[in-house]
BALOBA-1460 file (C-alpha; in Angstrom, 3 decimals):
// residues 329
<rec num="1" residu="x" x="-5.974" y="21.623" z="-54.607"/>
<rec num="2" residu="x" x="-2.630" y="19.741" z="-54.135"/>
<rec num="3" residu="x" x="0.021" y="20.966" z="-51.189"/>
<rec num="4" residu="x" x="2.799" y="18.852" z="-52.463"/>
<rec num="5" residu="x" x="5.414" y="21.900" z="-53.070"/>
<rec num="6" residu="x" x="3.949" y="24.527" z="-51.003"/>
<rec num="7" residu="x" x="6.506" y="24.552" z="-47.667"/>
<rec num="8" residu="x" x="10.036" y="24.349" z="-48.069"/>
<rec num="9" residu="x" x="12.763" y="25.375" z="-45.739"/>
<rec num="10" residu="x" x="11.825" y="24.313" z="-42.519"/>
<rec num="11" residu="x" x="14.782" y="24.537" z="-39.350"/>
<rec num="12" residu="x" x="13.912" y="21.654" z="-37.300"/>
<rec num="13" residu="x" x="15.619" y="21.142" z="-33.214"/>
<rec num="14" residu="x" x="16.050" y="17.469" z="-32.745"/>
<rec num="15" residu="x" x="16.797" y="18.400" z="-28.931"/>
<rec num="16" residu="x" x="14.562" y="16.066" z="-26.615"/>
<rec num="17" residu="x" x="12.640" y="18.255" z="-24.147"/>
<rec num="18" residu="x" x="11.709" y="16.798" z="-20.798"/>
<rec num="19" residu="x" x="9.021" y="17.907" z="-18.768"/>
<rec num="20" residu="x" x="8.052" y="17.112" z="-15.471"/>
<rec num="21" residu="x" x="4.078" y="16.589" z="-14.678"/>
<rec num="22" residu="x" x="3.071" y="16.356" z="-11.052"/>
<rec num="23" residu="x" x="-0.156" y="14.391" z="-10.522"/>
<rec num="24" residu="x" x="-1.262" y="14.817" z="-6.360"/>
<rec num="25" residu="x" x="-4.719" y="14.739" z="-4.531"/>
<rec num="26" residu="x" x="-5.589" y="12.676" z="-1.536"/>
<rec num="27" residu="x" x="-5.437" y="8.521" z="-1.521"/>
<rec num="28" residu="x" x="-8.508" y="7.605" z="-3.486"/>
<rec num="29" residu="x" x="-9.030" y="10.577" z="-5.428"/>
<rec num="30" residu="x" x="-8.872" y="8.574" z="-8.781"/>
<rec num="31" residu="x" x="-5.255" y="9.568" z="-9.849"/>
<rec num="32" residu="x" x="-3.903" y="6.401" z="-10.893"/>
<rec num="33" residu="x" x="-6.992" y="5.368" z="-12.422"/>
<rec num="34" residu="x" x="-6.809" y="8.024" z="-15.074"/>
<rec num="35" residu="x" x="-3.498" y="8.282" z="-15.535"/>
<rec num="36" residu="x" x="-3.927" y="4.421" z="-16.663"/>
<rec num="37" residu="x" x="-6.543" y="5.285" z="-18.701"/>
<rec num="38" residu="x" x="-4.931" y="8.306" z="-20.649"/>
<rec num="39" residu="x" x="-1.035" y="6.810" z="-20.361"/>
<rec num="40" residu="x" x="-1.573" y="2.648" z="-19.760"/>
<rec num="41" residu="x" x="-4.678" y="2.368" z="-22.153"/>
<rec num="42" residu="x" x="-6.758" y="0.929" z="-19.838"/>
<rec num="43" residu="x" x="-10.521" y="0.203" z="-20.354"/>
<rec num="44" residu="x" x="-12.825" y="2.234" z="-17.845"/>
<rec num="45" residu="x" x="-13.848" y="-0.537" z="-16.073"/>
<rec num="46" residu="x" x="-10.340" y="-2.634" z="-15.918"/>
<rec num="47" residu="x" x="-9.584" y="0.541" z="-13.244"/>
<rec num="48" residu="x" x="-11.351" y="-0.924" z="-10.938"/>
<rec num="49" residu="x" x="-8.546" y="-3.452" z="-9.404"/>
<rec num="50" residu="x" x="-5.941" y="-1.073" z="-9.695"/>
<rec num="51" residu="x" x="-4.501" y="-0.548" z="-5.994"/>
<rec num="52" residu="x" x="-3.487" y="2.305" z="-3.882"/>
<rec num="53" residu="x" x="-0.136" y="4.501" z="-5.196"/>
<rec num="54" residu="x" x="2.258" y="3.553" z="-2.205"/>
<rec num="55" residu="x" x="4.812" y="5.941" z="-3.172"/>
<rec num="56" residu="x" x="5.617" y="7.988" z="-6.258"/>
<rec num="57" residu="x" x="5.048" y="6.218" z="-9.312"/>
<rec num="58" residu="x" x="7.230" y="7.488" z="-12.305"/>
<rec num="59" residu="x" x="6.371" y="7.166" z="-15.260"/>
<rec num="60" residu="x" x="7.899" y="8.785" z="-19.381"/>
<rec num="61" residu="x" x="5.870" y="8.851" z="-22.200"/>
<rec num="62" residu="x" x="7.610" y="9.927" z="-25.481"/>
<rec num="63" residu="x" x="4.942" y="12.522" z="-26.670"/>
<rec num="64" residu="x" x="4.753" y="13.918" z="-29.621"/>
<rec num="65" residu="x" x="8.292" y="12.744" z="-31.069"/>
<rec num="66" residu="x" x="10.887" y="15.128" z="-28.775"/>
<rec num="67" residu="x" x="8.563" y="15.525" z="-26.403"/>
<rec num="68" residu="x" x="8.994" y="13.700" z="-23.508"/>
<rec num="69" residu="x" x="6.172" y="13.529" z="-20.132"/>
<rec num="70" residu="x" x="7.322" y="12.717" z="-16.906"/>
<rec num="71" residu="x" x="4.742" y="11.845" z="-15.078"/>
<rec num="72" residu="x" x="4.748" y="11.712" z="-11.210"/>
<rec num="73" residu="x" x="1.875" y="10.207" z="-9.939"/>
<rec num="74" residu="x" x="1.986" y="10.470" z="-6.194"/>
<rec num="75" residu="x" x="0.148" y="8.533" z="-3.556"/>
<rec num="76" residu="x" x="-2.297" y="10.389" z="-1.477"/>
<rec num="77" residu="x" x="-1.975" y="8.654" z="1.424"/>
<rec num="78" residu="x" x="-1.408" y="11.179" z="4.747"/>
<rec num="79" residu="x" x="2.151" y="9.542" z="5.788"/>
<rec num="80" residu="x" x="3.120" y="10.145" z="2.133"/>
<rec num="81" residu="x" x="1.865" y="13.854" z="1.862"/>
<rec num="82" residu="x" x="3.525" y="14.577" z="4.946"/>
<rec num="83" residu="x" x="6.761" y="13.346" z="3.407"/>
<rec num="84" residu="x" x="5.608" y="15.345" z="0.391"/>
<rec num="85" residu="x" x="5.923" y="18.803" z="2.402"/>
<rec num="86" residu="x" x="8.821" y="18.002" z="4.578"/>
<rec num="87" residu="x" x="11.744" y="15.722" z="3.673"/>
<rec num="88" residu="x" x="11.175" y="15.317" z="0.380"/>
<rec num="89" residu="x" x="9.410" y="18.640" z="-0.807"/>
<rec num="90" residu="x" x="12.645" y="19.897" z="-2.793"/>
<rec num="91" residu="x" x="12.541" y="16.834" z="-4.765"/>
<rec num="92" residu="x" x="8.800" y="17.105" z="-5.339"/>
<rec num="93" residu="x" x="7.872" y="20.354" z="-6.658"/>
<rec num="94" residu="x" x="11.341" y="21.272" z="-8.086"/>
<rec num="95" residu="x" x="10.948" y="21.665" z="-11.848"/>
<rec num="96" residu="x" x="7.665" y="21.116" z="-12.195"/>
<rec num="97" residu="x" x="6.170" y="22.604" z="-15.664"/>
<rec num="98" residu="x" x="2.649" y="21.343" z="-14.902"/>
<rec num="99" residu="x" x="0.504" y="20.610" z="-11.426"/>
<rec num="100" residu="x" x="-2.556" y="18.259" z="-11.857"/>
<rec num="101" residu="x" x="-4.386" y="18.268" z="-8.698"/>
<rec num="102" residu="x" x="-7.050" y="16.117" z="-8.407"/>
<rec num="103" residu="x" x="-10.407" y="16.257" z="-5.666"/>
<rec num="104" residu="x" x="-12.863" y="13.682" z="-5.059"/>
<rec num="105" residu="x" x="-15.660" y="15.946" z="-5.439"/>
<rec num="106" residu="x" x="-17.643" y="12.898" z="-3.093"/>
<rec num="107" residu="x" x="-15.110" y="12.881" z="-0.161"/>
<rec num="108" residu="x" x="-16.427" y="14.039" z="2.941"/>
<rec num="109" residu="x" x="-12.846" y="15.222" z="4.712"/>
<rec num="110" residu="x" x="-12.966" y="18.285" z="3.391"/>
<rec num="111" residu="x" x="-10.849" y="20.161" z="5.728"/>
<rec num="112" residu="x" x="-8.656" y="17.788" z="4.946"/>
<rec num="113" residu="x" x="-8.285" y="18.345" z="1.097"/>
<rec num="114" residu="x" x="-8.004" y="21.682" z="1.457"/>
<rec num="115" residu="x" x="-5.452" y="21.461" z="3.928"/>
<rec num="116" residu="x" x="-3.316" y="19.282" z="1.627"/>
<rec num="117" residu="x" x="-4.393" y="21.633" z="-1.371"/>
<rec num="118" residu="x" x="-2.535" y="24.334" z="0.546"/>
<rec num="119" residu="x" x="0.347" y="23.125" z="1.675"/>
<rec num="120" residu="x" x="0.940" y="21.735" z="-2.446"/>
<rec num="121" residu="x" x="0.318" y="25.136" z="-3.560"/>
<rec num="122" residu="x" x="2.573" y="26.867" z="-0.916"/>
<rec num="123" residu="x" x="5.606" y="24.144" z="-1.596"/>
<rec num="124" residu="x" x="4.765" y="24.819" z="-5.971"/>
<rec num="125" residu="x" x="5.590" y="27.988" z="-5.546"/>
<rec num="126" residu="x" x="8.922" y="27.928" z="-3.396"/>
<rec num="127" residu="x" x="10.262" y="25.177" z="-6.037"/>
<rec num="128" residu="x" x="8.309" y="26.148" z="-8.798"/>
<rec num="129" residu="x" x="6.998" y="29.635" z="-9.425"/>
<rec num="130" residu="x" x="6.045" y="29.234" z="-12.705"/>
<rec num="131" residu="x" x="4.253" y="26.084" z="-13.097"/>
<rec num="132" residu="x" x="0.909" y="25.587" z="-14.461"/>
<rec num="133" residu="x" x="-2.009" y="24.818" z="-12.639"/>
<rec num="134" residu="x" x="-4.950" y="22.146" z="-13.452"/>
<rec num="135" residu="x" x="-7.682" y="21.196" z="-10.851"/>
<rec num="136" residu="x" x="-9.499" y="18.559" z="-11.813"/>
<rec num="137" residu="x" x="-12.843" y="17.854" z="-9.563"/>
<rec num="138" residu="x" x="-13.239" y="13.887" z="-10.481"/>
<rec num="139" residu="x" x="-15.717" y="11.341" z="-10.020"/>
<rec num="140" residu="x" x="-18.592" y="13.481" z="-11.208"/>
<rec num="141" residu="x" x="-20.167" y="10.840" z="-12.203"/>
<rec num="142" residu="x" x="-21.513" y="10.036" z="-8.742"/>
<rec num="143" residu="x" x="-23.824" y="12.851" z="-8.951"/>
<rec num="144" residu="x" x="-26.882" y="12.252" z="-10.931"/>
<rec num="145" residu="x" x="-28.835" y="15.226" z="-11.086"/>
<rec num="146" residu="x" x="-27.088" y="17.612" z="-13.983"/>
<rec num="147" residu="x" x="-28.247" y="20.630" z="-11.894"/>
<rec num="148" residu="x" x="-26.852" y="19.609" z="-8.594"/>
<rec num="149" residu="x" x="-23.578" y="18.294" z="-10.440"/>
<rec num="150" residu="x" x="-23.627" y="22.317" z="-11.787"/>
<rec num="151" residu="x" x="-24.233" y="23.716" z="-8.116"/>
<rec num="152" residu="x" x="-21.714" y="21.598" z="-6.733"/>
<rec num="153" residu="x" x="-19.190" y="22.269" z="-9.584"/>
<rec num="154" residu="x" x="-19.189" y="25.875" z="-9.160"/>
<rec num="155" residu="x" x="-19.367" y="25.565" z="-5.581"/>
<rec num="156" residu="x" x="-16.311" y="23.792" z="-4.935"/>
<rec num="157" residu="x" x="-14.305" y="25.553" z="-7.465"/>
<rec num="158" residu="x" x="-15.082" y="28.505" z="-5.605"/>
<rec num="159" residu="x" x="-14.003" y="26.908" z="-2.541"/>
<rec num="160" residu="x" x="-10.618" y="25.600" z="-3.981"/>
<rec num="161" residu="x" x="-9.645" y="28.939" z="-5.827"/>
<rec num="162" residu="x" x="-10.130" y="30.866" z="-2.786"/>
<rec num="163" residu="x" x="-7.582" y="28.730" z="-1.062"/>
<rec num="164" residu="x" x="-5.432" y="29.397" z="-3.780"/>
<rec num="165" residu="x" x="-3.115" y="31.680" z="-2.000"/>
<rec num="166" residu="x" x="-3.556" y="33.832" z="-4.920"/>
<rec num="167" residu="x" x="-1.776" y="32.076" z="-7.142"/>
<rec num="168" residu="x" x="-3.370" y="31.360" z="-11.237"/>
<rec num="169" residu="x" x="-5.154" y="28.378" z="-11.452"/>
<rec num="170" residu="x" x="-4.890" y="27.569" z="-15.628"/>
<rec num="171" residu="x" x="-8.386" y="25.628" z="-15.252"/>
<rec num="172" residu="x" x="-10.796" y="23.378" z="-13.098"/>
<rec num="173" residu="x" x="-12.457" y="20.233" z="-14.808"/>
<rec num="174" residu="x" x="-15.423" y="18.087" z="-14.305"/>
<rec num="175" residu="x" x="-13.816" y="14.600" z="-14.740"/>
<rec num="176" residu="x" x="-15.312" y="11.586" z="-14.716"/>
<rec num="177" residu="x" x="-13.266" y="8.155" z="-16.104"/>
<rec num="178" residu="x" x="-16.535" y="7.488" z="-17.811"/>
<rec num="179" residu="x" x="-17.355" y="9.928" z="-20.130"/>
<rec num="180" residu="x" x="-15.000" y="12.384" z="-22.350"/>
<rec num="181" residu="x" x="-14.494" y="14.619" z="-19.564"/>
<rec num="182" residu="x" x="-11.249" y="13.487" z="-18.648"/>
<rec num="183" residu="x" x="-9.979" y="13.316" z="-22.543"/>
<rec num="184" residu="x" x="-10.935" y="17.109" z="-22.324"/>
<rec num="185" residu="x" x="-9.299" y="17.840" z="-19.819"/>
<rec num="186" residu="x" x="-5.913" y="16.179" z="-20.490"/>
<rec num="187" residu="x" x="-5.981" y="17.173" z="-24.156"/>
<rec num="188" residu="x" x="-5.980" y="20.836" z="-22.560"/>
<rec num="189" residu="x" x="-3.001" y="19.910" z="-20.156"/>
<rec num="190" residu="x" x="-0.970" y="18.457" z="-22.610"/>
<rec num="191" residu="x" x="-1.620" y="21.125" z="-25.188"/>
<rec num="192" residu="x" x="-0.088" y="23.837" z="-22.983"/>
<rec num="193" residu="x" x="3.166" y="21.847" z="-23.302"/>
<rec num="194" residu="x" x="3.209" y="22.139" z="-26.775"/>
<rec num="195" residu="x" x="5.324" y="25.255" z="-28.313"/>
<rec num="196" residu="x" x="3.401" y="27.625" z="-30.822"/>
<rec num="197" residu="x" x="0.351" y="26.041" z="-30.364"/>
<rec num="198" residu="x" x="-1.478" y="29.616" z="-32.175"/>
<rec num="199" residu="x" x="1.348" y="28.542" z="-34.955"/>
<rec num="200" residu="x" x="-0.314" y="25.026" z="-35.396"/>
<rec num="201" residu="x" x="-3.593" y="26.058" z="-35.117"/>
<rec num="202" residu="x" x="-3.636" y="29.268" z="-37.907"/>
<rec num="203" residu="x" x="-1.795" y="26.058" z="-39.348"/>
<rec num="204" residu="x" x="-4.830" y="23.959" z="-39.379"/>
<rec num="205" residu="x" x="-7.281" y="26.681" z="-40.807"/>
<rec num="206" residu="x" x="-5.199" y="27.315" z="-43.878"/>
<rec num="207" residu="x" x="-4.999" y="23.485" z="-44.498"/>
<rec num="208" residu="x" x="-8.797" y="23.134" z="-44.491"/>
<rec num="209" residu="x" x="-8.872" y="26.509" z="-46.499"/>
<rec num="210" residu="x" x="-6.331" y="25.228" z="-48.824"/>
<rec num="211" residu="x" x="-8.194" y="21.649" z="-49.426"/>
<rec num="212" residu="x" x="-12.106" y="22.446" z="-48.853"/>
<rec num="213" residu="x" x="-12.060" y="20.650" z="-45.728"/>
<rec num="214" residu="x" x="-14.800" y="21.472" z="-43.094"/>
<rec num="215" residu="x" x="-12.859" y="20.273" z="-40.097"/>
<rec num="216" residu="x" x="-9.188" y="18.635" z="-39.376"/>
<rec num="217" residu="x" x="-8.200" y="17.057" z="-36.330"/>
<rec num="218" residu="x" x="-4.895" y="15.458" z="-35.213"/>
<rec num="219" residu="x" x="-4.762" y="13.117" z="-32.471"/>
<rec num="220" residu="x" x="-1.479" y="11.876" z="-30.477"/>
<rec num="221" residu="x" x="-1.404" y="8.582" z="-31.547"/>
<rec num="222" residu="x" x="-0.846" y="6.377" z="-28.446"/>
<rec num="223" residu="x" x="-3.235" y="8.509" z="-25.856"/>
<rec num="224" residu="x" x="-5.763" y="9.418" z="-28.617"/>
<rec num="225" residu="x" x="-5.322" y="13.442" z="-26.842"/>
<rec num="226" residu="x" x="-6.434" y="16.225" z="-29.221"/>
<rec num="227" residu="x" x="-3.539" y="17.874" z="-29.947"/>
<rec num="228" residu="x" x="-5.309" y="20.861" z="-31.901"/>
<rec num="229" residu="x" x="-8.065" y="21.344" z="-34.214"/>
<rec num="230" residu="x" x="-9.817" y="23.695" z="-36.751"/>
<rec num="231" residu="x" x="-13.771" y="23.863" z="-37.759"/>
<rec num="232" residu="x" x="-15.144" y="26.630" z="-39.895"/>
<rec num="233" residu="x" x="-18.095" y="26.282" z="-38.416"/>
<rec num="234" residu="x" x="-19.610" y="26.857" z="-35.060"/>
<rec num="235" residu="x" x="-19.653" y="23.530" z="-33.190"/>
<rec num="236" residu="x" x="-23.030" y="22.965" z="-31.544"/>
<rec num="237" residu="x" x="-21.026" y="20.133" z="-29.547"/>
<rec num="238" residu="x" x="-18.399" y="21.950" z="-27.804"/>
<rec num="239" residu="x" x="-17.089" y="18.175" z="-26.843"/>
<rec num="240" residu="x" x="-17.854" y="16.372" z="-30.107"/>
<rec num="241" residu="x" x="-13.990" y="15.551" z="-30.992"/>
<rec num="242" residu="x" x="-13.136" y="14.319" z="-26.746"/>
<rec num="243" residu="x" x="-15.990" y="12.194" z="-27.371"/>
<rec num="244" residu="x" x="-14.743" y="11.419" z="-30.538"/>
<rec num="245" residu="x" x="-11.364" y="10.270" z="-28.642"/>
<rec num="246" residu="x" x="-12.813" y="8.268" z="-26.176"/>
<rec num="247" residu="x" x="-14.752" y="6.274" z="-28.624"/>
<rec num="248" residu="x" x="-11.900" y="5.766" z="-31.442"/>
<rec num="249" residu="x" x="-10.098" y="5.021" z="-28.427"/>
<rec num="250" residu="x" x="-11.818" y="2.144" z="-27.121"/>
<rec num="251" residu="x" x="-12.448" y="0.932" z="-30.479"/>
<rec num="252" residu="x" x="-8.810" y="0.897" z="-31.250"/>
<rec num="253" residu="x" x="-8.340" y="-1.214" z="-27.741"/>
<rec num="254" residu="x" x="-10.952" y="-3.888" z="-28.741"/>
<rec num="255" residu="x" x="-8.888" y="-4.348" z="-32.062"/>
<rec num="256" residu="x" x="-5.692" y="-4.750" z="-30.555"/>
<rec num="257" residu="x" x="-7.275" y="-7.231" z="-27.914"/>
<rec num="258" residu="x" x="-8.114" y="-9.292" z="-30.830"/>
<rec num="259" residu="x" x="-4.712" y="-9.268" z="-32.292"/>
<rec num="260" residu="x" x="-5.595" y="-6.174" z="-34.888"/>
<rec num="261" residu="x" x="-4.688" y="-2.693" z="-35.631"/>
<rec num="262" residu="x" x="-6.652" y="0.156" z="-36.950"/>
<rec num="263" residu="x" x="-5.075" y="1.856" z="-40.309"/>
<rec num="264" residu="x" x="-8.014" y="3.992" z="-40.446"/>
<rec num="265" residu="x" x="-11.786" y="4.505" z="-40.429"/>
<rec num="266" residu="x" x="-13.615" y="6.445" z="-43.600"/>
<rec num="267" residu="x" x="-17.379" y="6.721" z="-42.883"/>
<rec num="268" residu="x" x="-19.192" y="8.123" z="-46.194"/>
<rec num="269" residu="x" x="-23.314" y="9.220" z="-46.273"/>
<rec num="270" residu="x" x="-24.949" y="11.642" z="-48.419"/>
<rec num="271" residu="x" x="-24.241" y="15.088" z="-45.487"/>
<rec num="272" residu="x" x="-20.383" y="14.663" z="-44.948"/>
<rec num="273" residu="x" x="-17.272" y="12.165" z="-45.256"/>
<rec num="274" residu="x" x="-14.700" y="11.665" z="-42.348"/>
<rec num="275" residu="x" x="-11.864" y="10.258" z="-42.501"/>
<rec num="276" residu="x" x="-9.479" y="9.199" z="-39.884"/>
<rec num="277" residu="x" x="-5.838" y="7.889" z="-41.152"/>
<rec num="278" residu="x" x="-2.301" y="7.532" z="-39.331"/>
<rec num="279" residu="x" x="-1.101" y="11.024" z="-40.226"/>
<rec num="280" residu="x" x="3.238" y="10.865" z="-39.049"/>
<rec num="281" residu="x" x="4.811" y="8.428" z="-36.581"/>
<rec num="282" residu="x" x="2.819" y="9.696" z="-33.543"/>
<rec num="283" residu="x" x="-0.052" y="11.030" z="-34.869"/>
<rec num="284" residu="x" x="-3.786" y="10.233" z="-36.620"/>
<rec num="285" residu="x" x="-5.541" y="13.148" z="-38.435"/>
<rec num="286" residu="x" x="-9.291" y="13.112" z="-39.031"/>
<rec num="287" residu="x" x="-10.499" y="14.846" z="-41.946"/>
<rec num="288" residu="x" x="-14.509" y="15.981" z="-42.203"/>
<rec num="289" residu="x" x="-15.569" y="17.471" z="-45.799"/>
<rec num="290" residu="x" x="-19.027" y="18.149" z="-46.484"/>
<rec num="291" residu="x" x="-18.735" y="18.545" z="-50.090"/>
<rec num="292" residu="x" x="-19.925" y="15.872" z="-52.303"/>
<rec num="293" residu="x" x="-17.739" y="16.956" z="-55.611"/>
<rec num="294" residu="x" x="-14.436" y="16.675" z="-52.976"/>
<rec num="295" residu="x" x="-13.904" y="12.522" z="-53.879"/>
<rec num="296" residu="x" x="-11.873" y="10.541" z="-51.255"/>
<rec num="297" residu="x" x="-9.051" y="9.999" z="-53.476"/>
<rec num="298" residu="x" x="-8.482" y="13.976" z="-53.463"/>
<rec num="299" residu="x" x="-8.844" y="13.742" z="-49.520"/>
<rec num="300" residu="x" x="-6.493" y="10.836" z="-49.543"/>
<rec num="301" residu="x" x="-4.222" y="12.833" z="-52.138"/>
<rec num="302" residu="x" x="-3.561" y="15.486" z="-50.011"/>
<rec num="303" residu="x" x="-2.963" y="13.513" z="-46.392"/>
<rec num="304" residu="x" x="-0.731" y="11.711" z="-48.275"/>
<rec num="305" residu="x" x="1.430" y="14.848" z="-49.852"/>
<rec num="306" residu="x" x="1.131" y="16.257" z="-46.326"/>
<rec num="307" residu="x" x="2.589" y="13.330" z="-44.594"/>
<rec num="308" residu="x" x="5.463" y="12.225" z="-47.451"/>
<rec num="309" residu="x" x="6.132" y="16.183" z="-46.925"/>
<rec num="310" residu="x" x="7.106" y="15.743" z="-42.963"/>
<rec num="311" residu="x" x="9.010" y="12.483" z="-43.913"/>
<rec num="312" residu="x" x="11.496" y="14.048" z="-46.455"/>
<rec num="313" residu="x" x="11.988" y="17.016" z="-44.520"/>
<rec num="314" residu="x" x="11.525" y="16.080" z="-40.759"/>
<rec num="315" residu="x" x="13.873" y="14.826" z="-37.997"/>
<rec num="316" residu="x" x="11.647" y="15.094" z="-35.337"/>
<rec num="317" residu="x" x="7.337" y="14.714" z="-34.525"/>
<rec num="318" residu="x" x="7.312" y="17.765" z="-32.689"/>
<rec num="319" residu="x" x="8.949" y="19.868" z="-35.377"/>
<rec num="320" residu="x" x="6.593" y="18.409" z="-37.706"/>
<rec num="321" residu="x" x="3.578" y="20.042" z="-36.793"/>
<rec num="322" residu="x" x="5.334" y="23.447" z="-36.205"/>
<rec num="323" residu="x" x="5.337" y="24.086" z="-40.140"/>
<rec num="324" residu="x" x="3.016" y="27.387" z="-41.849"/>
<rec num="325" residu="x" x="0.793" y="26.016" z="-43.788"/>
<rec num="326" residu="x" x="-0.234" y="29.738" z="-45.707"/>
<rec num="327" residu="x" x="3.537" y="30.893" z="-45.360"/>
<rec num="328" residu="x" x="4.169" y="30.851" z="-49.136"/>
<rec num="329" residu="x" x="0.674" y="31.188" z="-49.955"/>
């Protein structure tokens, strides 16, 4: 079935919205190593070189067309944190819409990460009482055993909550830079930024309800972050599409390191087809229909009225994807 004329009318706010991300955790947590990986493209094991944070790195990423992320990634060294909490702790943790705290979940100065921990928590919530809170425990991957790497997990999150001061920690991650982990997890942080998320998602369902689609994904297009999804059915692989992300990802890195660009990837066998195509300016959208009388030019068809729909009647990416799919249904 063909969306072409089905949403009119849409009041879009071209107004760029700014918000402020504080990445913090002790000097060699792993913080600028992912934040190259998500935000600089960086291979895995290019992170490797990368040096110390000697001061506060600050970094904007347009997101998501009026979206913009300002990133603070902050050294973790102790003559820095103590700056952190004293002189400079209004012009830290003022405005902050989103804390990312990050643990080495192998460091052995505990008391020390806690103590740290604390003092963030207690200067967030002079400056910034209602910021959102993200622990991420990182380097899992230097546990081996899964069960131990469960025990340890649930250990420390215990530990780190309970030094919380009561205040709501949104969620803690396992993160590793070598696995999908920390695509979950930042897909999840950057999704909270994102207004009417429920919106986008009910959204999603009547597009795939709409079309016959099985699943539909959209990706942002520069970090490869899922920005929401829909599957009407159960997903055995709770992290199919972050592993999906990382690997698309570092596909699309070994293209442009050989001087090409991805348009998109169709991958056709007798269970499903898939489909992954630049969907608007910032965005990819992967299509999964299982099918067989659904042809790819119908798939193709309706992408297409879907994304010449957002370019007659869309100022800005963000406003894009806040649209009704079923609202005229």
């Amino acid at each position: 079935m063909c969306i072409r004329d089905r949403y009119m009318g849409i009041k879009m706010n071209t107004e760029l919205k700014m918000k402020k991300l504080l990445l913090m955790g002790r000097s060699g947590a792993g913080k600028t190593s992912m934040h190259a990986i998500i935000f600089a493209n960086y291979p895995a094991k290019e992170t490797i070189g990368i040096g110390f944070t000697v001061d506060i790195n600050e970094s904007k990423f347009r997101f998501m067309g009026n979206l913009i992320l300002n990133l603070w990634d902050c050294g973790g060294q102790d003559r820095l944190m103590k700056h952190y909490f004293s002189s400079q702790k209004e012009t830290v943790f003022k405005n902050v819409e989103v804390l990312i705290y990050v643990f080495d979940v192998s460091s052995e100065q505990v008391e020390d990460d806690m103590r740290d921990y604390e003092q963030t928590i207690q200067n967030l919530s002079q400056y910034s009482k209602t910021a959102n809170i993200f622990i991420l425990l990182h380097k899992m991957d230097k546990i081996h055993n899964l069960e131990d790497k469960k025990n340890i997990f649930e250990r420390k999150k215990a530990d780190i909550l309970a030094k919380s001061q009561g205040i709501t920690v949104k969620q803690v991650f396992p993160t590793s830079i070598w696995d999908e982990s920390l695509y979950k997890a930042w897909s999840s942080i950057v999704r909270l930024l994102i207004p009417n998320m429920d919106s986008i998602e009910h959204s999603l369902k009547e597009f795939c309800s709409i079309c016959d689609f099985d699943e539909v994904v959209i990706f942002e297009k520069s970090t490869f972050l899922i920005i929401a999804s829909y599957d009407n059915k159960p997903k055995k692989d709770v992290s199919k599409y972050e592993r999906l992300s990382n690997i698309v990802k570092q596909f699309k890195l070994s293209c442009n390191r050989l001087g090409t660009e991805i348009n998109g990837i169709s991958v056709k066998n007798s269970q499903f087809t898939t489909v992954i195509q630049e969907f608007t300016e910032n965005t990819y959208i992967m299509i999964v229909v299982s099918d067989p009388n659904i042809q790819m030019a119908a798939i193709d068809m309706n992408i297409g009225c879907a994304r010449e729909f957002f370019k007659r009647n869309s100022k800005s990416e963000m406003e894009n994807l806040l649209f009704n799919w079923g609202k005229d249904k």
